[in-house]
GUZA-261393 format. One record per residue (C-alpha): chain; residue in three letters; x, y, z. Coordinates in steps of 0.05 Angstrom, whole numbers, plus 5000, padded with zeros to 4 digits. Last residue first. Layout:
REM GUZA-261393
<site cadena="A" residuo="ALA" X="X" Y="Y" Z="Z"/>
...
REM end
This chain:
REM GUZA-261393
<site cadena="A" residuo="UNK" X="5215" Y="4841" Z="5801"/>
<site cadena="A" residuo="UNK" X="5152" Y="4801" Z="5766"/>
<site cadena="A" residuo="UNK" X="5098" Y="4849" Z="5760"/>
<site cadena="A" residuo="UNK" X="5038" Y="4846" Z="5791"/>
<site cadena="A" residuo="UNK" X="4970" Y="4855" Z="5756"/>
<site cadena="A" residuo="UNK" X="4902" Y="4903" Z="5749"/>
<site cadena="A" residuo="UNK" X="4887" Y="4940" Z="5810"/>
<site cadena="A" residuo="UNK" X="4828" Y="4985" Z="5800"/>
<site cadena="A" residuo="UNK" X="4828" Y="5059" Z="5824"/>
<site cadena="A" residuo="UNK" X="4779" Y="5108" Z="5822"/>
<site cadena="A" residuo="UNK" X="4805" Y="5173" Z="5814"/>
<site cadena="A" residuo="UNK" X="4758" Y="5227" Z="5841"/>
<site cadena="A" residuo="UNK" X="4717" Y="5290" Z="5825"/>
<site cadena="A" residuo="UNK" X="4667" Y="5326" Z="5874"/>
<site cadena="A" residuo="UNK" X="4600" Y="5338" Z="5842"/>
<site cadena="A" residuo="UNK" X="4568" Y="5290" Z="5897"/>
<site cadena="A" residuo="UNK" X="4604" Y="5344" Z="5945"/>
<site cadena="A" residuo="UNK" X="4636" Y="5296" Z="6005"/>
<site cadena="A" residuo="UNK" X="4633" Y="5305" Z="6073"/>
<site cadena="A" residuo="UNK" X="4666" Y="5287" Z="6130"/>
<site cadena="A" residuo="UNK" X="4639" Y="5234" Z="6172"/>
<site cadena="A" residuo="UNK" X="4689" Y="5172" Z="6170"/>
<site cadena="A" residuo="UNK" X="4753" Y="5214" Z="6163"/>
<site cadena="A" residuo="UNK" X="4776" Y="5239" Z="6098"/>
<site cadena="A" residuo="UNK" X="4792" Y="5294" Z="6101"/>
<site cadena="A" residuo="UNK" X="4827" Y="5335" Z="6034"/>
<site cadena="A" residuo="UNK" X="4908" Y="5329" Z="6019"/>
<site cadena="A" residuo="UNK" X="4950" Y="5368" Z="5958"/>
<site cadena="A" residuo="UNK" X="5007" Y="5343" Z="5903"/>
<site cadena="A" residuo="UNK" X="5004" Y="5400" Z="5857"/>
<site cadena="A" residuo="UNK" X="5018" Y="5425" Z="5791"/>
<site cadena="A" residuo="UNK" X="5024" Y="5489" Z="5764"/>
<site cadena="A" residuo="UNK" X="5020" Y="5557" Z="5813"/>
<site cadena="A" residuo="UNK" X="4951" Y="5568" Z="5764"/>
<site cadena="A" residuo="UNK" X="4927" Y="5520" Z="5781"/>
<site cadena="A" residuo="UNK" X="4928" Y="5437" Z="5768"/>
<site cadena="A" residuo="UNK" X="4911" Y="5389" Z="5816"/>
<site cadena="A" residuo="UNK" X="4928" Y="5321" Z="5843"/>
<site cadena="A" residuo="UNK" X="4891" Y="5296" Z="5909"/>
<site cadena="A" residuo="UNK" X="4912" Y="5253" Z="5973"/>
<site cadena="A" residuo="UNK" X="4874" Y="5231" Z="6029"/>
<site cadena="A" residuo="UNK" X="4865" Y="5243" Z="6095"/>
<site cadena="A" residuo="UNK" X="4847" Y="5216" Z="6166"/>
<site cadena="A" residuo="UNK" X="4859" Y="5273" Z="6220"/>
<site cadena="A" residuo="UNK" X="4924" Y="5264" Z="6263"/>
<site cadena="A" residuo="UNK" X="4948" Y="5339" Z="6256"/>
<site cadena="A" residuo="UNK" X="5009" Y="5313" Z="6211"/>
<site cadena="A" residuo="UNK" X="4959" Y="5272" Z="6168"/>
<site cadena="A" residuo="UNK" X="4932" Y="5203" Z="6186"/>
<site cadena="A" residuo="UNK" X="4928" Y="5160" Z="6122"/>
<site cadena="A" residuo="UNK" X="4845" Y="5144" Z="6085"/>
<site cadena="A" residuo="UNK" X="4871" Y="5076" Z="6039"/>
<site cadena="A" residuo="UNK" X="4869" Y="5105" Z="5977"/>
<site cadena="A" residuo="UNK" X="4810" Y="5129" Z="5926"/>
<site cadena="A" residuo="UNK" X="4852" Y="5189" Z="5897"/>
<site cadena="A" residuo="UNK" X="4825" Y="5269" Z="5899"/>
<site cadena="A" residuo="UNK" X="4819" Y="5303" Z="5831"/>
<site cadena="A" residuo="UNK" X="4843" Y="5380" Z="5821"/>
<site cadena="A" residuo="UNK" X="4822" Y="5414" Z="5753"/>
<site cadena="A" residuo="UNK" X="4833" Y="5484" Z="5767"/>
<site cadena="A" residuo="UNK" X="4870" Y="5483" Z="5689"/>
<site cadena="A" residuo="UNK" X="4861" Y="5419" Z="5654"/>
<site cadena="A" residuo="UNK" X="4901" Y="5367" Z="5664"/>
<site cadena="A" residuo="UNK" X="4955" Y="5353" Z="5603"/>
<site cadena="A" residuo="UNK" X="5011" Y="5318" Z="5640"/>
<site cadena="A" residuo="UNK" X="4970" Y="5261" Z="5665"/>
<site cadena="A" residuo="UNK" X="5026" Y="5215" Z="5655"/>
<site cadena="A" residuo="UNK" X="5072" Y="5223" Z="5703"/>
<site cadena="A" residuo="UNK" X="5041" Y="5276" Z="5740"/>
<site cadena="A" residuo="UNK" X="4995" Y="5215" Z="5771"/>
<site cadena="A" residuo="UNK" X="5063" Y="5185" Z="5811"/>
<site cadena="A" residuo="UNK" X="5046" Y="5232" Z="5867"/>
<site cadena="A" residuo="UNK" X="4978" Y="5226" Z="5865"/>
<site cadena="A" residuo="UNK" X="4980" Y="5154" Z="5874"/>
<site cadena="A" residuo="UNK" X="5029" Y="5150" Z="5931"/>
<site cadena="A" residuo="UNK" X="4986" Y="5114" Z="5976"/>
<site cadena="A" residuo="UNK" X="4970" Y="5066" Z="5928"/>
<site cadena="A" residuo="UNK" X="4903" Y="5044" Z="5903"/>
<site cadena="A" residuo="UNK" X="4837" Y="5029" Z="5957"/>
<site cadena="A" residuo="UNK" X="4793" Y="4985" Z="5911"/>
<site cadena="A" residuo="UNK" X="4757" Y="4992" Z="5849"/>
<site cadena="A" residuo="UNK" X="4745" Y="4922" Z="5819"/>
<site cadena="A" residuo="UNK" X="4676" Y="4946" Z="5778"/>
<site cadena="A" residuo="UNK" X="4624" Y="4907" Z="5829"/>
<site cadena="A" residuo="UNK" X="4587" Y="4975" Z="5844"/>
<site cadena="A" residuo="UNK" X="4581" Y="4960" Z="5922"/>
<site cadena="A" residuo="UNK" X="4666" Y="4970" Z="5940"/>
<site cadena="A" residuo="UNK" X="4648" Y="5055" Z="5914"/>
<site cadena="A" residuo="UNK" X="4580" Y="5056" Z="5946"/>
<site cadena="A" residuo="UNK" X="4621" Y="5045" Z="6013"/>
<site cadena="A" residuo="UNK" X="4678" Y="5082" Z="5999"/>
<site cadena="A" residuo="UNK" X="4637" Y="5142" Z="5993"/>
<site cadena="A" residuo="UNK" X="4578" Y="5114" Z="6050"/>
<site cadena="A" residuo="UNK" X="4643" Y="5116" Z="6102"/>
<site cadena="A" residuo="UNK" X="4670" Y="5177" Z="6074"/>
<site cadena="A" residuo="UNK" X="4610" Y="5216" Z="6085"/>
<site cadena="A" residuo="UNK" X="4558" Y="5232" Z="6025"/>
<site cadena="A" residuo="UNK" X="4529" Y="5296" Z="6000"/>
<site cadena="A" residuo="UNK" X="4470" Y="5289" Z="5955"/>
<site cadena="A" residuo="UNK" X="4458" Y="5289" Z="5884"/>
<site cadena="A" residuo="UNK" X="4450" Y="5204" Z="5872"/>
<site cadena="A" residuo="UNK" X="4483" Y="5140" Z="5841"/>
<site cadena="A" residuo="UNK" X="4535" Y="5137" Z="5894"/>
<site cadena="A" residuo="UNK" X="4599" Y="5127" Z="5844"/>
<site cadena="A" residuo="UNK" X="4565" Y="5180" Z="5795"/>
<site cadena="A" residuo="UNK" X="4544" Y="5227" Z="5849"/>
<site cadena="A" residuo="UNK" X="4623" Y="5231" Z="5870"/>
<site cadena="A" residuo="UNK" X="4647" Y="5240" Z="5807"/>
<site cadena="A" residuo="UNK" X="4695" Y="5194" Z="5759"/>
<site cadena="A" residuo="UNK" X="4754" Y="5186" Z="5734"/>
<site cadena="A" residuo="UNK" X="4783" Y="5114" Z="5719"/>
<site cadena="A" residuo="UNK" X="4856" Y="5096" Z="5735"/>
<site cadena="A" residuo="UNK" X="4889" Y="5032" Z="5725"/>
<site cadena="A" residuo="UNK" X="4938" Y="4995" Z="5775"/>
<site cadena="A" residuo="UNK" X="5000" Y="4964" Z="5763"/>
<site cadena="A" residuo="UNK" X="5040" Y="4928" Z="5822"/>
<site cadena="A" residuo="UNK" X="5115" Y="4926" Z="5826"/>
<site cadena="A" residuo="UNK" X="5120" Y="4890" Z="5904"/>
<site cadena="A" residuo="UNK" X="5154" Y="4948" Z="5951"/>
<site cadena="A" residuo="UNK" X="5086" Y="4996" Z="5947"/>
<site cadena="A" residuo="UNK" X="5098" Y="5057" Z="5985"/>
<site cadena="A" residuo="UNK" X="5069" Y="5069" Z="6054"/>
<site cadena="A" residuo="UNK" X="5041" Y="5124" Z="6102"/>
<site cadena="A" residuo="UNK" X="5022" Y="5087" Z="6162"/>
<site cadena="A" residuo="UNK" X="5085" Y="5119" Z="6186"/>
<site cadena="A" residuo="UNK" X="5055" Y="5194" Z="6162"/>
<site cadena="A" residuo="UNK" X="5108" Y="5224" Z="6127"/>
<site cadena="A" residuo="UNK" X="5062" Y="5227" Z="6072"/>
<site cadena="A" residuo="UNK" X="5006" Y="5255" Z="6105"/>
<site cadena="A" residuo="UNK" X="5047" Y="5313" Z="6134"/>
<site cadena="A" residuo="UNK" X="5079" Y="5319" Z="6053"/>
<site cadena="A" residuo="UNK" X="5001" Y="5336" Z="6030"/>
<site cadena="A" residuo="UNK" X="4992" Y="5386" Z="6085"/>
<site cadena="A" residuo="UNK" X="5059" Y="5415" Z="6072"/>
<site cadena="A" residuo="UNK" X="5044" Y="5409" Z="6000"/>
<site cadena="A" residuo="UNK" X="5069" Y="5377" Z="5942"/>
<site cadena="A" residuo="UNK" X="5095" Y="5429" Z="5887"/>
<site cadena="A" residuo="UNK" X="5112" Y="5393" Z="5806"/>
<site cadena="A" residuo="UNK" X="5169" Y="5419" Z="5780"/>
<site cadena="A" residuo="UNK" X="5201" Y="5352" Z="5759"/>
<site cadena="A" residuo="UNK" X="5249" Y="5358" Z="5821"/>
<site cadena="A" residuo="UNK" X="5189" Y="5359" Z="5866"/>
<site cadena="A" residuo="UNK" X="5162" Y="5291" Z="5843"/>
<site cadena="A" residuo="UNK" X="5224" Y="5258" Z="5848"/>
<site cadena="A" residuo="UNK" X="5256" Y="5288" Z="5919"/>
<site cadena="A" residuo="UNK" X="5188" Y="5269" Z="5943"/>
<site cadena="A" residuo="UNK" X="5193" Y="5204" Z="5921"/>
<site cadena="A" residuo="UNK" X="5260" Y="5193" Z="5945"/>
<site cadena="A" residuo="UNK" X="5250" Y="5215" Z="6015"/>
<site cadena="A" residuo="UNK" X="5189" Y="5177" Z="6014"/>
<site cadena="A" residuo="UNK" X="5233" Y="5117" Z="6003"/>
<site cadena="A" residuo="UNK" X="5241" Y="5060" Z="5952"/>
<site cadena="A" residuo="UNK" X="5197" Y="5082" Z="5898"/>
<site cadena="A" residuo="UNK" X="5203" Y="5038" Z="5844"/>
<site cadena="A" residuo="UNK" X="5143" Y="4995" Z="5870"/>
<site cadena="A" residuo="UNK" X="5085" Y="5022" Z="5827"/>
<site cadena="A" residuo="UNK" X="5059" Y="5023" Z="5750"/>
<site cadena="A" residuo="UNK" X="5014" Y="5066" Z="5728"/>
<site cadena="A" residuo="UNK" X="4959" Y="5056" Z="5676"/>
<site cadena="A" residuo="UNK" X="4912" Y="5107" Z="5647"/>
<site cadena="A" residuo="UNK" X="4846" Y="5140" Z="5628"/>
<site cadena="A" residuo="UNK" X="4821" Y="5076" Z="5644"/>
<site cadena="A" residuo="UNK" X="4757" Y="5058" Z="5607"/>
<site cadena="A" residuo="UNK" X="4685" Y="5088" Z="5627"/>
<site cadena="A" residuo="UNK" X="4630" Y="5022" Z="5610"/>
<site cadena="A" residuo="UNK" X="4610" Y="5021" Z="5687"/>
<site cadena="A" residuo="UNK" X="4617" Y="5100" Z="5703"/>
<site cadena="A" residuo="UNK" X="4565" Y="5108" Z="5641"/>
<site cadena="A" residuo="UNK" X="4600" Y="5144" Z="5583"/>
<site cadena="A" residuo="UNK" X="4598" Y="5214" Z="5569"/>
<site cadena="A" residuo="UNK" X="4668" Y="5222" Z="5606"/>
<site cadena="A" residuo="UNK" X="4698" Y="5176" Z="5550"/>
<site cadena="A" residuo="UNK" X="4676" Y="5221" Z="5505"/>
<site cadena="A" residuo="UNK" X="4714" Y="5285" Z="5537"/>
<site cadena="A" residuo="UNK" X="4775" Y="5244" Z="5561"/>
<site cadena="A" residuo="UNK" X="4783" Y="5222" Z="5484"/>
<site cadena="A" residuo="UNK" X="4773" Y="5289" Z="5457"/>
<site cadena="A" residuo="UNK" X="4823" Y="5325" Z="5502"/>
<site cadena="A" residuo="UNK" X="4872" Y="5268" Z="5486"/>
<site cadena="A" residuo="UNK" X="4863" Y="5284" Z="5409"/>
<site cadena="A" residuo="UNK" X="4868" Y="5343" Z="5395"/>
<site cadena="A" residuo="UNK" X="4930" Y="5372" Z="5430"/>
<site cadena="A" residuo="UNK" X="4967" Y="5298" Z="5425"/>
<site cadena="A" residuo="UNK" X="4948" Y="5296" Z="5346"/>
<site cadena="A" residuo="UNK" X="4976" Y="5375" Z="5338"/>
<site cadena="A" residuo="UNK" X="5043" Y="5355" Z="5382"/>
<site cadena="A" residuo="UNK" X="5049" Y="5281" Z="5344"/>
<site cadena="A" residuo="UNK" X="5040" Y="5305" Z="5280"/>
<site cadena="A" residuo="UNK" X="5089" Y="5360" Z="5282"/>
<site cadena="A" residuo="UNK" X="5143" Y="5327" Z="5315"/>
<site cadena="A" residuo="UNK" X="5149" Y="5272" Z="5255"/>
<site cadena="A" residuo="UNK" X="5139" Y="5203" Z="5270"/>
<site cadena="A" residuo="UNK" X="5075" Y="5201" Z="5271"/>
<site cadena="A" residuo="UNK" X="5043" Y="5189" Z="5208"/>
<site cadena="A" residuo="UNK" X="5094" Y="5152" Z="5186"/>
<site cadena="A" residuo="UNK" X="5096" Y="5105" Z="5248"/>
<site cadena="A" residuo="UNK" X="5024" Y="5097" Z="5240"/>
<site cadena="A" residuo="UNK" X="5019" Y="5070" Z="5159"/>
<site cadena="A" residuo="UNK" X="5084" Y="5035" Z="5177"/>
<site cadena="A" residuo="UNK" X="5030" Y="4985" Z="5210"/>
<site cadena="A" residuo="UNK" X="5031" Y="4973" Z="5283"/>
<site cadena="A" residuo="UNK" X="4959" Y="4982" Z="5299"/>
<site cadena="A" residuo="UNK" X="4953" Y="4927" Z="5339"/>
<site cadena="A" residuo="UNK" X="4891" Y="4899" Z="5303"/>
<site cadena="A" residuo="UNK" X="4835" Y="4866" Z="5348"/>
<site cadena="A" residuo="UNK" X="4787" Y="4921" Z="5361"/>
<site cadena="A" residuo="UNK" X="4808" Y="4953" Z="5290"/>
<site cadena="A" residuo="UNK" X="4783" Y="4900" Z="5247"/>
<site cadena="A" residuo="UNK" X="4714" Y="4929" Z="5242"/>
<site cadena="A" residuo="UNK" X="4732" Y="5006" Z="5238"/>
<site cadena="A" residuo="UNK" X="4781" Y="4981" Z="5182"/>
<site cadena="A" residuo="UNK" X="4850" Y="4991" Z="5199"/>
<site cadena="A" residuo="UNK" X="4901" Y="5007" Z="5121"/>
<site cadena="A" residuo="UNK" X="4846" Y="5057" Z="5094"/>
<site cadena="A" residuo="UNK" X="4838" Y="5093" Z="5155"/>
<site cadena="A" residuo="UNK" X="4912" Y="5092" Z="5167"/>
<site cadena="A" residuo="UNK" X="4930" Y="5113" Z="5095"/>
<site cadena="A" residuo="UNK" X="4879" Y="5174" Z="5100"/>
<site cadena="A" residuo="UNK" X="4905" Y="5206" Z="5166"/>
<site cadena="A" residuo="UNK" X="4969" Y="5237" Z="5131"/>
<site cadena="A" residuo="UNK" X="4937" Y="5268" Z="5065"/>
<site cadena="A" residuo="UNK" X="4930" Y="5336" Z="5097"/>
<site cadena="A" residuo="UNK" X="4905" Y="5374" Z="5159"/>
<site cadena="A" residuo="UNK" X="4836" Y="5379" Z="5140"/>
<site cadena="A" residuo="UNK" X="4834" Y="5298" Z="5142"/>
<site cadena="A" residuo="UNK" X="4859" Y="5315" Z="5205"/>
<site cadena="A" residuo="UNK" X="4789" Y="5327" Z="5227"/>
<site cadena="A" residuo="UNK" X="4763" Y="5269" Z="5206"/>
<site cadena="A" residuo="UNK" X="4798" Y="5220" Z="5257"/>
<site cadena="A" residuo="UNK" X="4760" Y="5243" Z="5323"/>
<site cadena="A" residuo="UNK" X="4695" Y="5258" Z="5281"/>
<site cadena="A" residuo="UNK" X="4702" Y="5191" Z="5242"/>
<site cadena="A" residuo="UNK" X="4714" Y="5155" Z="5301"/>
<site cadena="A" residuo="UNK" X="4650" Y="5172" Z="5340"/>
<site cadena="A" residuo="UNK" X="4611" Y="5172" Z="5281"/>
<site cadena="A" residuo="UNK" X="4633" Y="5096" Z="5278"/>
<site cadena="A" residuo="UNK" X="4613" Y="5077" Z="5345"/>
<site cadena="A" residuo="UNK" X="4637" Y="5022" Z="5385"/>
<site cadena="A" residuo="UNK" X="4701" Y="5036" Z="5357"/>
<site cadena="A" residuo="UNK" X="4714" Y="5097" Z="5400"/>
<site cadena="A" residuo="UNK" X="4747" Y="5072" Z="5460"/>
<site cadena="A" residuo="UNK" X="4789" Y="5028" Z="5416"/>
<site cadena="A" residuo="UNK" X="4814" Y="5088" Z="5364"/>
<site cadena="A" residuo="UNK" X="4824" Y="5134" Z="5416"/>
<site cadena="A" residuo="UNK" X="4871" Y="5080" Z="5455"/>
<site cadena="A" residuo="UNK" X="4911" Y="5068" Z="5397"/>
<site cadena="A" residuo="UNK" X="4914" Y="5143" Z="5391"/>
<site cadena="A" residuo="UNK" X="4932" Y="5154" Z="5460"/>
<site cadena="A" residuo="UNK" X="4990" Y="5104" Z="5461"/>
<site cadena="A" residuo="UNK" X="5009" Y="5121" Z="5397"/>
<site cadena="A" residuo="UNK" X="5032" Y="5195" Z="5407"/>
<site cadena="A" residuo="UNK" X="5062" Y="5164" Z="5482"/>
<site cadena="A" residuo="UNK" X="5109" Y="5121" Z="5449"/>
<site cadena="A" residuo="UNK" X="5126" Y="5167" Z="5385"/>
<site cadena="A" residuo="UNK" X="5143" Y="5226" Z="5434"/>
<site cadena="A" residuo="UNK" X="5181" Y="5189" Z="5482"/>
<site cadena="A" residuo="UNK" X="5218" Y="5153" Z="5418"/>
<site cadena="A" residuo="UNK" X="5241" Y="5222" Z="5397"/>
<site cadena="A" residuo="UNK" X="5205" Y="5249" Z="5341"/>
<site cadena="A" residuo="UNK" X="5228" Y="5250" Z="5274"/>
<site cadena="A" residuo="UNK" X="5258" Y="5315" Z="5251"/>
<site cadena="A" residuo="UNK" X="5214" Y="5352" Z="5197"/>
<site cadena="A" residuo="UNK" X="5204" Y="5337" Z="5119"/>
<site cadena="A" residuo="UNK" X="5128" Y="5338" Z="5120"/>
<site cadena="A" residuo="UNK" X="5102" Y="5268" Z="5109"/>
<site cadena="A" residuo="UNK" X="5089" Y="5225" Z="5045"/>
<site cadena="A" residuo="UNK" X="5027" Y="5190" Z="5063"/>
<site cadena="A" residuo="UNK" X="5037" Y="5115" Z="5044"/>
<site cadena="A" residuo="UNK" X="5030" Y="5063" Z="4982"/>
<site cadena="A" residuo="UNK" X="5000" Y="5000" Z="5000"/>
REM end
């Protein structure tokens, strides 16, 4: 099959390619089940030049739940910086937006993460902060917390976002204990994920949008003060944050409120 012929730029590094594909093999999937939905993810690069046309033509919509998109089709069309920064702009926006439309039952992982590297708090602090992301004294009192701890076994966990109202089915304000509660009921997997969840989020989720901040399902960890807490990553306008919000048995939560729901998915052999 004869391919695109692509702008004469410098190929992207193989961070770039990796993550370029990742979300657009993952738009692709989540969209399948409906072929408007794909056409109006994939059509608008068809205003951007010849470069999307080889891919539709090479993946069928019904083939492409079980192709690996592989072909040369994909690397050409991103391996050049400037597909891969206008497709990551478009695209992972759109996915997060239609998969948000979806029932909290057929939502897919926005992503994976995969724990145990972290050998200290000392180092995972030093990690997060020397990226430029800010944790806060609140945040670093639960950390240092002793019932505060990493993962030592490499463990990989998915995360789902979802609301408050959507995990409890209803508009009012819940406690912690009827939160986690509703949360074990819905028979999706989601249990209590890492303590250090929202630390290790800003490796992926580098795209949040602004005043977005999304608290982490976890095991509820004493702060500095002794009041049960839990972590949350957010972006303002300071950048991005590691912060804390109560979680003891009767605070409240806002059933507009936004979480990460997290769902254990393998170990990994050291």
């Amino acid at each position: 099959m004869k391919t695109a012929s692509a702008p004469d730029m410098t190929p992207a590094t193989d961070g770039q390619y990796g993550e370029a594909k990742t979300m657009f093999e993952r738009t692709l999937r989540e969209a399948v089940a409906t072929k408007n939905g794909v056409q109006n993810i994939l059509g608008r690069w068809d205003k951007t030049g010849p470069l999307i046309s080889p891919i539709l033509t090479a993946y069928s919509l019904e083939n492409l739940p079980d192709c690996e998109l592989d072909g040369q089709e994909v690397r050409d069309f991103l391996a050049h910086p400037d597909s891969v920064n206008r497709f990551l702009k478009l695209v992972s926006g759109t996915a997060r937006e239609f998969q948000l439309t979806k029932p909290l039952r057929e939502r897919l992982p926005a992503f994976t993460l995969t724990f145990g590297r972290w050998k200290s708090k000392k180092d995972m602090i030093e990690s997060v902060e020397g990226k430029g992301h800010i944790i806060s004294d609140w945040a670093k009192g639960v950390i240092n917390h002793k019932k505060f701890s990493l993962v030592q076994v490499p463990e990989v966990w998915e995360f789902v976002p979802g609301l408050v109202k959507e995990v409890t089915g209803h508009e009012q304000i819940v406690t912690t204990t009827q939160l986690w509660s509703a949360r074990d009921a819905l028979g999706l997997g989601f249990s209590n994920g890492p303590s250090e969840s929202a630390c290790a989020i800003w490796e992926v989720y580098t795209d949040q949008p602004m005043d977005e901040y999304r608290y982490v399902l976890t095991e509820p960890t004493p702060d500095a003060r002794g009041s049960l807490s839990v972590l949350r990553a957010g972006r303002d306008s300071d950048g991005s944050y590691v912060g804390r919000g109560g979680a003891y048995p009767d605070a409240q939560w806002d059933p507009d409120a936004r979480l990460w729901l997290c769902r254990k998915r393998q170990q990994v052999a050291p």
